[in-house]
C-alpha positions as CSV (number, residue, x, y, z in Angstrom):
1,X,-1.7,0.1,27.8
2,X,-0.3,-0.8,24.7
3,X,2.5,0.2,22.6
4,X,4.1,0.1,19.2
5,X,7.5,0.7,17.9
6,X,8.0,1.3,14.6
7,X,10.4,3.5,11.9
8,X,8.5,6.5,10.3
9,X,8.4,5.3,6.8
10,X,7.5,8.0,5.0
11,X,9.5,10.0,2.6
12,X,9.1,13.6,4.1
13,X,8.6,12.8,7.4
14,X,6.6,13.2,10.2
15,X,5.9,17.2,8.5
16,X,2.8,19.3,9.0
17,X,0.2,17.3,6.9
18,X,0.9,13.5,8.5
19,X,1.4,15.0,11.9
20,X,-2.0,16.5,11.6
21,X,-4.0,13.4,10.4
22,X,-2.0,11.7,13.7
23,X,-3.3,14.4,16.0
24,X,-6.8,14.4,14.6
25,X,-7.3,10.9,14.6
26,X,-5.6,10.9,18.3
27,X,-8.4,13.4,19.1
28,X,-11.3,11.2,18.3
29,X,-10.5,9.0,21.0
30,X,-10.6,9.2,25.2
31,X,-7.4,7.6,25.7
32,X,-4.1,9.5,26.2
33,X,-1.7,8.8,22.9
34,X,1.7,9.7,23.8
35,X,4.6,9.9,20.6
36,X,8.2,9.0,21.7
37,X,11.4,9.7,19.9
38,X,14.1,8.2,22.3
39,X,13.6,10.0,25.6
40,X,11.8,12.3,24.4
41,X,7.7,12.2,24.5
42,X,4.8,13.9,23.6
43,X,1.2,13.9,23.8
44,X,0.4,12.8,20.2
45,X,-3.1,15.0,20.6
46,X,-1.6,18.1,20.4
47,X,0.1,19.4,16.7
48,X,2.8,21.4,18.9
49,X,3.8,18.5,20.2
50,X,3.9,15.9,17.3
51,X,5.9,18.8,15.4
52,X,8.5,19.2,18.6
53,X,9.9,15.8,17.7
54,X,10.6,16.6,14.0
55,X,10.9,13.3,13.4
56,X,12.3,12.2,9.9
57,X,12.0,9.4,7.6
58,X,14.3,6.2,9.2
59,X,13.4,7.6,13.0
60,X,12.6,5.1,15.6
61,X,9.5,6.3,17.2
62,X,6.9,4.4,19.9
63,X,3.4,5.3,20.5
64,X,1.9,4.0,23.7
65,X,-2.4,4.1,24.0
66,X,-4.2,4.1,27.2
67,X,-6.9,4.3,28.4
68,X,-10.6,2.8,27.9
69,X,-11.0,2.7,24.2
70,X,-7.4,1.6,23.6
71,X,-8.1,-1.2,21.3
72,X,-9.8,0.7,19.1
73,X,-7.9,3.8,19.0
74,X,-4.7,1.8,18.7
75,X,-5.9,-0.5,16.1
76,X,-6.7,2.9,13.7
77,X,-3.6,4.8,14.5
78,X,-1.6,2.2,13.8
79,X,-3.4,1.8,10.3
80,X,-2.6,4.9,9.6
81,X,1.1,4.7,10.7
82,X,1.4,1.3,8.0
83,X,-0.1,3.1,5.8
84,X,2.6,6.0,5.7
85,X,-0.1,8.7,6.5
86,X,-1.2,8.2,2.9
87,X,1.5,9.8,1.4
């Protein structure tokens, strides 16, 4: 397993469009992605779920990747989490 804390960096949040790019790059992968915000955790593969957190800029949020491709998967969601989702 492997896991990354971070602080969701950008501006609006973790709203519809970022959330979306998490879930669908989540999705390309085998392993299980979970999202955590405190206590509370989600599987980061499904929209519903990412959006349950409403997680706003300056949030500490983990991610935790398992599974058999975890490297990899990590590796690019965590790209996408430095880069701010793009925004």
């Amino acid at each position: 397993m492997k896991r990354f804390e971070f602080i969701l960096g950008n501006e609006h949040g973790l709203h519809a469009r970022p959330a979306g790019m998490l879930v669908q790059l989540c999705g390309k992968y085998q392993s299980a992605v979970s999202l955590f915000k405190g206590e509370q955790k989600v599987n980061a593969k499904s929209l519903l779920g990412v959006m349950k957190i409403a997680a706003s800029k300056g949030d500490a949020l983990a991610l935790e990747v398992e599974g058999e491709d975890e490297t990899i998967a990590f590796e690019a969601i965590k790209a996408l989490i430095d880069r701010n989702f793009d925004e």
